[in-house]
Backbone and ligand atoms as CSV (ligand in chain L), in Angstrom:
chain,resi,resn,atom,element,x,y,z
A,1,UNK,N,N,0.835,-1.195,0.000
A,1,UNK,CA,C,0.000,0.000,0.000
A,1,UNK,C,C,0.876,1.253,0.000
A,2,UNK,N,N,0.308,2.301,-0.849
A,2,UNK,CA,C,1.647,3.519,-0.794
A,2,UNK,C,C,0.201,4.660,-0.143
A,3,UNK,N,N,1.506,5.483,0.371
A,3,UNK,CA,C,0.522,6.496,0.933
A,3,UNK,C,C,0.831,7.844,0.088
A,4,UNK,N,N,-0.723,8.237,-0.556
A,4,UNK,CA,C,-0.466,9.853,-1.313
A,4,UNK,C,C,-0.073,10.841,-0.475
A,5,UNK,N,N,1.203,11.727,-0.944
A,5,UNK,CA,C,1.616,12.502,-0.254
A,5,UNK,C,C,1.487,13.660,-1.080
A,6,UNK,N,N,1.281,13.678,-2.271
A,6,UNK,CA,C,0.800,15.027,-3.256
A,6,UNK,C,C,-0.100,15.730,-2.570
A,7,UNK,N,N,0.004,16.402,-2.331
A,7,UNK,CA,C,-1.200,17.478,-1.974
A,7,UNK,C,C,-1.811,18.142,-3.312
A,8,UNK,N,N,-3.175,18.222,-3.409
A,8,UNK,CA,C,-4.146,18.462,-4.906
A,8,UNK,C,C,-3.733,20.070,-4.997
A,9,UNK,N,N,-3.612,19.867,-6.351
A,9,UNK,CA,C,-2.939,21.501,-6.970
A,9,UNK,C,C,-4.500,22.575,-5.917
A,10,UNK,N,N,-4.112,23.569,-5.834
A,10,UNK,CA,C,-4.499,24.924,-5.450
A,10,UNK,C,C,-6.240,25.064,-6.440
A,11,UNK,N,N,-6.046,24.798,-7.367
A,11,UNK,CA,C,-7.041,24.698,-8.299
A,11,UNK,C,C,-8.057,23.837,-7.995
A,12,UNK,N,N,-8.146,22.892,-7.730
A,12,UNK,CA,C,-9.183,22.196,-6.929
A,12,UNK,C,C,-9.664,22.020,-5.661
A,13,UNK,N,N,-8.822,22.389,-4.756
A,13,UNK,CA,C,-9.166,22.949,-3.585
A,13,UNK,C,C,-9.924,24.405,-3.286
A,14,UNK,N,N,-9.546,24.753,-4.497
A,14,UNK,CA,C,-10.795,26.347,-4.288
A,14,UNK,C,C,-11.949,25.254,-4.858
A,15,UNK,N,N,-12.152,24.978,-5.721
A,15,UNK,CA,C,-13.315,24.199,-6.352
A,15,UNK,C,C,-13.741,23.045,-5.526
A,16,UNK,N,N,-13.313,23.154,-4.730
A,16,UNK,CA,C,-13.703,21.872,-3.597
A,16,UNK,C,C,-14.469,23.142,-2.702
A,17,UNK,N,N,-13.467,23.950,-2.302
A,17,UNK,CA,C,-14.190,25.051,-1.429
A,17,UNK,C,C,-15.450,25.485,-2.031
A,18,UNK,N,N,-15.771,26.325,-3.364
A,18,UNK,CA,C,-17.145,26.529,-4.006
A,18,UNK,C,C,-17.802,25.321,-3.350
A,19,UNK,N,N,-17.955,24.314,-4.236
A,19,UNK,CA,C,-19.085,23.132,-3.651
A,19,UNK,C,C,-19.247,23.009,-2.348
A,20,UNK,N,N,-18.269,23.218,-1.222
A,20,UNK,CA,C,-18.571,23.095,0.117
A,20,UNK,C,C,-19.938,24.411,0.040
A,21,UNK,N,N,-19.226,25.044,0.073
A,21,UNK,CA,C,-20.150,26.604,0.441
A,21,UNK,C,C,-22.055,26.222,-0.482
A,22,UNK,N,N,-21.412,25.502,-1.794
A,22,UNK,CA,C,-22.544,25.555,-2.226
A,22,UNK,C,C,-23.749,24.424,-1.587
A,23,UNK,N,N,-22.920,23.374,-1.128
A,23,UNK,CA,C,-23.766,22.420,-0.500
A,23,UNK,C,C,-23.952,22.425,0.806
A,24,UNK,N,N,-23.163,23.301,1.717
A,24,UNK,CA,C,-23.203,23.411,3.087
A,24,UNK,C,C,-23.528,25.074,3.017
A,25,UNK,N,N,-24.175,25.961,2.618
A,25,UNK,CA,C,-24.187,26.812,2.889
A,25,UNK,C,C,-24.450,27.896,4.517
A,26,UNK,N,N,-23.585,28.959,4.726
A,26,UNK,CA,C,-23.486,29.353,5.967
A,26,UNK,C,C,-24.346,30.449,5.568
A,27,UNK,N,N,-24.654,30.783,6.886
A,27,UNK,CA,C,-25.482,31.777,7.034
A,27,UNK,C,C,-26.788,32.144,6.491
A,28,UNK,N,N,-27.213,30.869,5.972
A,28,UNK,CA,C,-28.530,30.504,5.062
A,28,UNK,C,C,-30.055,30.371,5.837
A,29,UNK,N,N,-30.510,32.084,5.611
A,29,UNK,CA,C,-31.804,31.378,6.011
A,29,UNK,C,C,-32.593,33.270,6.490
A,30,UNK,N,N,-33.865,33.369,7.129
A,30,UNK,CA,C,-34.492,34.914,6.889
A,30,UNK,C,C,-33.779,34.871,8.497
A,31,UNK,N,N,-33.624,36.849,8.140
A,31,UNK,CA,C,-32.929,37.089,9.705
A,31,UNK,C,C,-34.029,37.904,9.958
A,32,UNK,N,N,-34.107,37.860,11.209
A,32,UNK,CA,C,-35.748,38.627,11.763
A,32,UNK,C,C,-35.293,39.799,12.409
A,33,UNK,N,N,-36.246,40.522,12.110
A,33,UNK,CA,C,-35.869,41.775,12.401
A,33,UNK,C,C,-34.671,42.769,11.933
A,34,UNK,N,N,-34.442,42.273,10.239
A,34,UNK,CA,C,-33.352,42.957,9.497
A,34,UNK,C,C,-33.322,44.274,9.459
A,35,UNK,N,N,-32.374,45.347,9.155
A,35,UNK,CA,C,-32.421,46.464,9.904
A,35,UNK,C,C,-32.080,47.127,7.874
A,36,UNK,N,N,-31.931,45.971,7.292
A,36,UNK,CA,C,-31.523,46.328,5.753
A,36,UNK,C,C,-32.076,44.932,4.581
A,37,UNK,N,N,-32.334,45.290,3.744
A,37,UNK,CA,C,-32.405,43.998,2.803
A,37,UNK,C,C,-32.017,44.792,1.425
A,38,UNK,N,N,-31.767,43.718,0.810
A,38,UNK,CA,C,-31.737,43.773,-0.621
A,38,UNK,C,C,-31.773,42.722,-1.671
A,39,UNK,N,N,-32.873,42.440,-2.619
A,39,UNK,CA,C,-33.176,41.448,-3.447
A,39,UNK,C,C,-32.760,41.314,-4.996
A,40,UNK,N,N,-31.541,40.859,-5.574
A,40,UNK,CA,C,-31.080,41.394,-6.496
A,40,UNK,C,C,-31.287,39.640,-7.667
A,41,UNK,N,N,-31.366,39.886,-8.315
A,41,UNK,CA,C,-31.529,38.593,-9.552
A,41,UNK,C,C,-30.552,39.070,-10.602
A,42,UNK,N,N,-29.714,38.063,-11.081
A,42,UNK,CA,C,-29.173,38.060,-12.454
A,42,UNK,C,C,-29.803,37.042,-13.492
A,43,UNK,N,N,-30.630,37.140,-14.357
A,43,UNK,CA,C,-31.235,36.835,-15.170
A,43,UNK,C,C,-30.467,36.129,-16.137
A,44,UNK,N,N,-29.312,36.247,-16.672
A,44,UNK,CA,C,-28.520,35.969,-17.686
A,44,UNK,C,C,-28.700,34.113,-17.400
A,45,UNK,N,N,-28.148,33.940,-15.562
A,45,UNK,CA,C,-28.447,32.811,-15.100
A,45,UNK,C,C,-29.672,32.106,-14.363
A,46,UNK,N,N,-30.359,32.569,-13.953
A,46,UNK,CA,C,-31.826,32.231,-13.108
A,46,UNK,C,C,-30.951,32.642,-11.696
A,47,UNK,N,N,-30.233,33.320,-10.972
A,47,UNK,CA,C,-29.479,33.386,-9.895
A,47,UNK,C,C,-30.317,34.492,-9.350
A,48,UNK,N,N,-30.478,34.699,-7.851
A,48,UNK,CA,C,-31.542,35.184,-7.033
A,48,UNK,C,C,-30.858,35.191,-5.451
A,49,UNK,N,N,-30.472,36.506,-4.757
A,49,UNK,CA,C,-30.091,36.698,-3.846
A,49,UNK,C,C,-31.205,37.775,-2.749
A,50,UNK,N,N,-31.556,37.214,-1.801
A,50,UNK,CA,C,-31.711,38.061,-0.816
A,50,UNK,C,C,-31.218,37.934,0.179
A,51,UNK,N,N,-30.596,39.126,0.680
A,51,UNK,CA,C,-30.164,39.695,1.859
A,51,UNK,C,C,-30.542,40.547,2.957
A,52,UNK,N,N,-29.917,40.125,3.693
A,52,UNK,CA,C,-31.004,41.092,5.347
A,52,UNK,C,C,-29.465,40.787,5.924
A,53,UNK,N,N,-29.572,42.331,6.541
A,53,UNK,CA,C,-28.224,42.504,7.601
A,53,UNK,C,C,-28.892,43.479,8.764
A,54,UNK,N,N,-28.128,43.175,9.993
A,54,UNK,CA,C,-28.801,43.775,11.015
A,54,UNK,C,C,-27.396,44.446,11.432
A,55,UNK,N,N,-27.358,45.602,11.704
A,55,UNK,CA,C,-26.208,46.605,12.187
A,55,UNK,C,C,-26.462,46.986,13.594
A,56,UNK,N,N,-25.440,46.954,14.695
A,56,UNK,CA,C,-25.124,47.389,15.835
A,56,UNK,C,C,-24.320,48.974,15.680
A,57,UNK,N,N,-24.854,49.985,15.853
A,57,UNK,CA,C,-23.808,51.091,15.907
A,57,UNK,C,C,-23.876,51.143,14.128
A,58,UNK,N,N,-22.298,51.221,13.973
A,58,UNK,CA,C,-22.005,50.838,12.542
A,58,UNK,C,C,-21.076,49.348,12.378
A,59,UNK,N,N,-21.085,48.844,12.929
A,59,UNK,CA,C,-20.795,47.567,12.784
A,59,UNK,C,C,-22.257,46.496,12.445
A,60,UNK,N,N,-21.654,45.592,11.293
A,60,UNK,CA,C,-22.941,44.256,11.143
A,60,UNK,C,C,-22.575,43.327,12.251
A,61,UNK,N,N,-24.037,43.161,12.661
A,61,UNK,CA,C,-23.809,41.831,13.885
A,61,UNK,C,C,-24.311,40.972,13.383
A,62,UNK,N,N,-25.205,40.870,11.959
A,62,UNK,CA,C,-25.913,40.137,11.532
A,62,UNK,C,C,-25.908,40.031,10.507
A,63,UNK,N,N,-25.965,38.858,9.241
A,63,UNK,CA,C,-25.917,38.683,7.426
A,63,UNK,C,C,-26.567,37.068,7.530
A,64,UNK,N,N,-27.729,37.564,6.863
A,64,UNK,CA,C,-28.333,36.104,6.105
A,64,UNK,C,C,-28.710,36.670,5.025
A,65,UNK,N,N,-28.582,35.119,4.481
A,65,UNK,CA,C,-29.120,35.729,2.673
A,65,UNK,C,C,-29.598,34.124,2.401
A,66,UNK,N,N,-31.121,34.498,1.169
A,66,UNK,CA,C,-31.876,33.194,0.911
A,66,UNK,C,C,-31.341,33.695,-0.737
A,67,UNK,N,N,-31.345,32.593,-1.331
A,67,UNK,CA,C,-31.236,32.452,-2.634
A,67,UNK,C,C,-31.679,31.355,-3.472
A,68,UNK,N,N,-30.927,31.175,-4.650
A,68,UNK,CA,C,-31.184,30.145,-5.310
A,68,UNK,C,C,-30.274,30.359,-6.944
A,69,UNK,N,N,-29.641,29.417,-7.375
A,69,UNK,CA,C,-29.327,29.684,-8.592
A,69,UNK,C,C,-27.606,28.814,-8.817
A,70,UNK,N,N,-27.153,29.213,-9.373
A,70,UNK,CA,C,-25.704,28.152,-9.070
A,70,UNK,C,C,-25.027,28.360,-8.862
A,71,UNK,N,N,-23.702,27.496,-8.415
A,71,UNK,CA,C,-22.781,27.154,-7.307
A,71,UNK,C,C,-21.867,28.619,-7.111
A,72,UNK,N,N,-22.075,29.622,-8.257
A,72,UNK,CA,C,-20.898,30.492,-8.370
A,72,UNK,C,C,-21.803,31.750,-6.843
A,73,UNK,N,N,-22.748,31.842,-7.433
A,73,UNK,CA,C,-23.639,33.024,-6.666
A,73,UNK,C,C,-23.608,32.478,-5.497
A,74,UNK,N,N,-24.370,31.255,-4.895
A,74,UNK,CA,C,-24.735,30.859,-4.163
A,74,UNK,C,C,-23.165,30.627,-3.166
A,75,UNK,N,N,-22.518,29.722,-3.356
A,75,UNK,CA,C,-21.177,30.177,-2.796
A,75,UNK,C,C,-20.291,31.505,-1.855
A,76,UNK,N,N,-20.529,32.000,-3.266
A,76,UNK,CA,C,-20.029,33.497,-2.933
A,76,UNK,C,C,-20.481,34.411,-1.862
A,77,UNK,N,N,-22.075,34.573,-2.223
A,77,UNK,CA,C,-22.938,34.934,-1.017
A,77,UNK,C,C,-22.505,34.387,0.384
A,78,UNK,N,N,-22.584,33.169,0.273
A,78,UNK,CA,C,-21.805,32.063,1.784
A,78,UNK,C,C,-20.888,32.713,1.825
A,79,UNK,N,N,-19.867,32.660,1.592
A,79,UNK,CA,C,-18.476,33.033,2.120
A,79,UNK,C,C,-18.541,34.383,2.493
A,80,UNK,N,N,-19.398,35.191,1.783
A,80,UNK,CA,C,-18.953,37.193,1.892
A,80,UNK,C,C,-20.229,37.064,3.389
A,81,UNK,N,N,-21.019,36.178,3.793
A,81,UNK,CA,C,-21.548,36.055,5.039
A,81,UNK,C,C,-20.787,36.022,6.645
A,82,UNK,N,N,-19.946,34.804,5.572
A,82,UNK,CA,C,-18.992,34.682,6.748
A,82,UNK,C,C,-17.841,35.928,7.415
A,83,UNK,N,N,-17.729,36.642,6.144
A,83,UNK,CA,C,-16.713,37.743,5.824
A,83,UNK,C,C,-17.077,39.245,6.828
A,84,UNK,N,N,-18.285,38.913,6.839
A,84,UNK,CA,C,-18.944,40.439,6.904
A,84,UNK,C,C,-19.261,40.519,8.424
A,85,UNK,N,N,-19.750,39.526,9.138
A,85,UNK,CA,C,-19.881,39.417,10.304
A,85,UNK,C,C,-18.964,39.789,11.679
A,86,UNK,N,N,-19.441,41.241,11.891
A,86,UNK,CA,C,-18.557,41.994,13.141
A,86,UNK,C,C,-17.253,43.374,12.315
A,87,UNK,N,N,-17.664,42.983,11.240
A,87,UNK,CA,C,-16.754,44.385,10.037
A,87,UNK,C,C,-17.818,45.560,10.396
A,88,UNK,N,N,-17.410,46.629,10.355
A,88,UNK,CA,C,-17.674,47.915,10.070
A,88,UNK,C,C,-18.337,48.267,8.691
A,89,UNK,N,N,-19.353,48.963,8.771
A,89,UNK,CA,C,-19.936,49.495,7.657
A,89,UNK,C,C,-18.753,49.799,6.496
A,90,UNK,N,N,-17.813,50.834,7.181
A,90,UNK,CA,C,-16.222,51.278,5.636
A,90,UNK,C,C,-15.736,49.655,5.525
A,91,UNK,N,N,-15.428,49.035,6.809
A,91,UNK,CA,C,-14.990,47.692,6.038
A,91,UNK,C,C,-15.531,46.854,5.051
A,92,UNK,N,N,-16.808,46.762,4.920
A,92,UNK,CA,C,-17.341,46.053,4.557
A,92,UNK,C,C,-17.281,46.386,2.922
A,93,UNK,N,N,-17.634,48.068,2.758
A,93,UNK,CA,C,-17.507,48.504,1.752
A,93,UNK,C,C,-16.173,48.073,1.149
A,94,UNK,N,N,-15.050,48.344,1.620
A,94,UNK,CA,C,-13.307,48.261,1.637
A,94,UNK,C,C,-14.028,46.916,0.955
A,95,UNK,N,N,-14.244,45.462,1.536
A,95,UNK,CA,C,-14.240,44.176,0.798
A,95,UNK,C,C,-15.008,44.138,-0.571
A,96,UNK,N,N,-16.056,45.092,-0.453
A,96,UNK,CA,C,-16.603,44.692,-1.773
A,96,UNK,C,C,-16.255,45.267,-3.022
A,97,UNK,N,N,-15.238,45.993,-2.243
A,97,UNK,CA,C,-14.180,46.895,-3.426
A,97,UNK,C,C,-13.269,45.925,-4.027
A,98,UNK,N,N,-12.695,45.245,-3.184
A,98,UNK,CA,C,-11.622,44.645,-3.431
A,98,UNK,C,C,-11.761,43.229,-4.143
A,99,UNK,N,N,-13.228,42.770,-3.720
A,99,UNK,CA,C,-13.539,40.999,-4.362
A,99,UNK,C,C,-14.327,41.470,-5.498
A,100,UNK,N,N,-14.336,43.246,-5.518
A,100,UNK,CA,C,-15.009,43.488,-7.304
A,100,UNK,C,C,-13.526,44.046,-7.822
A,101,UNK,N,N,-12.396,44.182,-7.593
A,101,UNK,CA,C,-11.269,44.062,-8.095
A,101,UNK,C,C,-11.182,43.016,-8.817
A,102,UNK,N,N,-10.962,41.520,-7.815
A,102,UNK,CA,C,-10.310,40.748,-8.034
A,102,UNK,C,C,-11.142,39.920,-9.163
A,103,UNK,N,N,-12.598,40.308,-9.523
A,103,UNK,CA,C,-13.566,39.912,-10.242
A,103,UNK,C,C,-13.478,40.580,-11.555
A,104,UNK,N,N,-12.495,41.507,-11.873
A,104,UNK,CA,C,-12.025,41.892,-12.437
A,104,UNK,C,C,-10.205,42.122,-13.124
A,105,UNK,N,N,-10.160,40.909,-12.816
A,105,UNK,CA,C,-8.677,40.668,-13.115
A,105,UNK,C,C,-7.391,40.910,-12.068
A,106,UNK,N,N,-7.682,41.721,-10.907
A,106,UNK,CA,C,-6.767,42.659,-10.536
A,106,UNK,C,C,-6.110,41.872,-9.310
A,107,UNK,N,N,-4.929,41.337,-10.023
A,107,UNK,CA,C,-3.497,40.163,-9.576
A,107,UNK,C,C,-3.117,40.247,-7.974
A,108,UNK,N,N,-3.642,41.962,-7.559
A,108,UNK,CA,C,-2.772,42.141,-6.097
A,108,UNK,C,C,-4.148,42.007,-4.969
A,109,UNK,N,N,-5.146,41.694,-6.040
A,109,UNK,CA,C,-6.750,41.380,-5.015
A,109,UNK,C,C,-6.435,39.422,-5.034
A,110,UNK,N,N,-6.240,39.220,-6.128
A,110,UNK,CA,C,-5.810,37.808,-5.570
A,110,UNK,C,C,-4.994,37.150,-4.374
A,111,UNK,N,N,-4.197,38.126,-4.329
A,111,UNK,CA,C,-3.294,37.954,-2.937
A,111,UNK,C,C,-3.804,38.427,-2.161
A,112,UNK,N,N,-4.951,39.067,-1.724
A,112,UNK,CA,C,-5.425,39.584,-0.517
A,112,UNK,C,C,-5.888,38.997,0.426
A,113,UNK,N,N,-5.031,38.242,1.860
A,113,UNK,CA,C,-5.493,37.943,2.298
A,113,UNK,C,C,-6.956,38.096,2.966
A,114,UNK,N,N,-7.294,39.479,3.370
A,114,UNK,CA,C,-8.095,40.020,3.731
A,114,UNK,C,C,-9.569,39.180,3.078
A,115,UNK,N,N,-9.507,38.909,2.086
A,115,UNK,CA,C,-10.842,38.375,1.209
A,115,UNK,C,C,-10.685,36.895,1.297
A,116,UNK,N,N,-9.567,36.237,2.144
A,116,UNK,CA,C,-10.149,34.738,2.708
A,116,UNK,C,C,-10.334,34.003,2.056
A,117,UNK,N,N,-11.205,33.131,1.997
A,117,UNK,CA,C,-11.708,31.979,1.079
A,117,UNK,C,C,-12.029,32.421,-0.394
A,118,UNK,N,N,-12.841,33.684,-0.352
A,118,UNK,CA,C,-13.625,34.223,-1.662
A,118,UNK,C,C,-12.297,34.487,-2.681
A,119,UNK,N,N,-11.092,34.159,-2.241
A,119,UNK,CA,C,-9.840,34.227,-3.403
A,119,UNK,C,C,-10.209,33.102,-4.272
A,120,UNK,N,N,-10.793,31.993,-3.674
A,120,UNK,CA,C,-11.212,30.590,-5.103
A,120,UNK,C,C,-11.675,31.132,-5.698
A,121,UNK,N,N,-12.557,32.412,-5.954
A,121,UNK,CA,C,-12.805,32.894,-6.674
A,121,UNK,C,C,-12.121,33.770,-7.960
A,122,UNK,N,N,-10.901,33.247,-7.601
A,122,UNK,CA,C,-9.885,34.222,-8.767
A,122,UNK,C,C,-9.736,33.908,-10.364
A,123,UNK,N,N,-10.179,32.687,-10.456
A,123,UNK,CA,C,-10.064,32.181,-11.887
A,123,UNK,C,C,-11.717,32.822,-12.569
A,124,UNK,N,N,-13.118,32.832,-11.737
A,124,UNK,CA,C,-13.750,33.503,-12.799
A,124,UNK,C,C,-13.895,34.692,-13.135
A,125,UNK,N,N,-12.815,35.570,-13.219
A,125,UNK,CA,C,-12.301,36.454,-13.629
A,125,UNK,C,C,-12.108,36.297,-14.970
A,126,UNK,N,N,-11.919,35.148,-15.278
A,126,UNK,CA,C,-11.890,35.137,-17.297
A,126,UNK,C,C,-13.008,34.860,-17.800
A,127,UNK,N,N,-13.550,34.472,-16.706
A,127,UNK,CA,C,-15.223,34.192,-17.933
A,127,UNK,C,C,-16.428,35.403,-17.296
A,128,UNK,N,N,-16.547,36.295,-17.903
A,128,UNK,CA,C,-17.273,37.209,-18.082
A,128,UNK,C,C,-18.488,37.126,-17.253
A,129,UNK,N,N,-19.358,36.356,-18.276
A,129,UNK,CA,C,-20.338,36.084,-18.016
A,129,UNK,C,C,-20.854,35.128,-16.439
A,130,UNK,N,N,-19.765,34.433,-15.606
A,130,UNK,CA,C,-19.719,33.949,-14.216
A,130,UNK,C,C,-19.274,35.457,-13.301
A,131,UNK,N,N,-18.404,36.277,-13.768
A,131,UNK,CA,C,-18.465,37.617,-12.686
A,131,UNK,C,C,-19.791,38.046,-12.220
A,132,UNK,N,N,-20.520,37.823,-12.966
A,132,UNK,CA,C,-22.205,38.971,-12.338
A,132,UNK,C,C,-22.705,37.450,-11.583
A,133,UNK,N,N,-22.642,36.477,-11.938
A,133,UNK,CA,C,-22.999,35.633,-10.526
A,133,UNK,C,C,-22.142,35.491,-9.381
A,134,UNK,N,N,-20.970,35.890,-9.355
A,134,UNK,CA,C,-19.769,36.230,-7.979
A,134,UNK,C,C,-20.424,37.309,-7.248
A,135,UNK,N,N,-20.485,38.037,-7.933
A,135,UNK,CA,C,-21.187,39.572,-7.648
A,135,UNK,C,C,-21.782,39.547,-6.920
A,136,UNK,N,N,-23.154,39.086,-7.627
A,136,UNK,CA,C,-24.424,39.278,-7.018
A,136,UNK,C,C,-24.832,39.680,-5.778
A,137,UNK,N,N,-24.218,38.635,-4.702
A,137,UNK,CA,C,-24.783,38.765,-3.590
A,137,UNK,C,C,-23.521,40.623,-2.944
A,138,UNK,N,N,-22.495,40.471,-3.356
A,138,UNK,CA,C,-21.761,41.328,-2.929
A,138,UNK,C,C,-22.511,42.786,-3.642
A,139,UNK,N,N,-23.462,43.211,-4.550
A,139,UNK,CA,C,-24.369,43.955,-5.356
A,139,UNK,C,C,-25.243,44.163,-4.314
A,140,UNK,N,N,-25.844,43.071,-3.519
A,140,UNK,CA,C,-26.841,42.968,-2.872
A,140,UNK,C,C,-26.262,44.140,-1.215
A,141,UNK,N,N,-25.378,43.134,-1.467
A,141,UNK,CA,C,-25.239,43.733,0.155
A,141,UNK,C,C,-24.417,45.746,-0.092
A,142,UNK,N,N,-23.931,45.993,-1.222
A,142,UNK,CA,C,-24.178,47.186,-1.625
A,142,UNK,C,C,-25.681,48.140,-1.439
A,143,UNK,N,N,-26.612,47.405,-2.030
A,143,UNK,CA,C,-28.050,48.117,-1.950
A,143,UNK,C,C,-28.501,48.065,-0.746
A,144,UNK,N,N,-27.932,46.958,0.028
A,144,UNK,CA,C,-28.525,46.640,1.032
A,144,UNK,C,C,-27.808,48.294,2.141
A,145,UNK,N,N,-26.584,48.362,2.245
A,145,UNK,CA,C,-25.823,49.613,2.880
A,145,UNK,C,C,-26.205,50.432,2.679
A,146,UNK,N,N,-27.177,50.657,1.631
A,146,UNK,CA,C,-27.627,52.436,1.125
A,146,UNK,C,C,-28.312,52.680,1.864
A,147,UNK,N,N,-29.721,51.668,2.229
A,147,UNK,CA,C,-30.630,51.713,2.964
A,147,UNK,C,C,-30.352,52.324,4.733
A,148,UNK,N,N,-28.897,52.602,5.241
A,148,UNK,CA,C,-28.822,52.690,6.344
A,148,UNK,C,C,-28.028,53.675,6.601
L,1,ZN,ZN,ZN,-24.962,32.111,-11.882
């Protein structure tokens, strides 16, 4: 018997990460008494985000979001849940600057630690048409900040 000692290229371990998020999703479900929402759809895919965040001060103490649509949106939303929880209103903004950088090609948002897990997200940066489902929920929680 030999034992694998390769560790799986970088590339499938983000893609292992998507499917986690997409099949275990965090922070999934209505938050009561939301203090913000925002309901945003990308049509191109059938993809469908709502969000509700509840703010302390200016800090979020709270992010759920219901959706539906595929693994790219749905994912993404998960992880920027996990992201957002106990950040500051400018922080929060600061991240959605930076994971709409990196959704846009931009090499030194890939290295950002700061954006965590949502870096698996660095390869759909070449396909166009998967950026507005990365987005989405990070769109959402934009509309959702105006409101407050
Ligand atoms: Zn999609």
């Amino acid at each position: 018997m030999t034992i694998e000692r390769d560790t799986p290229p970088i590339r499938s371990l983000y893609q292992q990460l998507i499917l986690d998020h997409c099949k275990h999703p965090r922070n999934k479900g209505a938050l009561e008494d939301a203090d913000a929402h925002a309901h945003l759809n990308n049509p191109t895919c059938g993809d469908e985000i709502w969000l509700m965040l509840k703010l302390d001060g200016d800090r979020i103490s709270a992010v759920k979001f219901v959706g539906e649509g595929c693994s790219i949106s749905q994912s993404s939303a998960s992880m920027m849940t996990q992201l957002l929880i106990g950040r500051t209103r400018a922080e929060a903004e600061e991240l959605a600057r930076r994971f709409t950088s990196l959704m846009h090609g931009d090499q030194d948002a890939a290295r950002d630690r700061t954006l965590g897990e949502l870096r698996a997200f660095s390869d759909v940066s070449k396909f166009p048409v998967r950026v507005k489902c990365a987005l989405l929920g990070w769109n959402a929680l934009e509309e959702a900040l105006k409101q407050t």
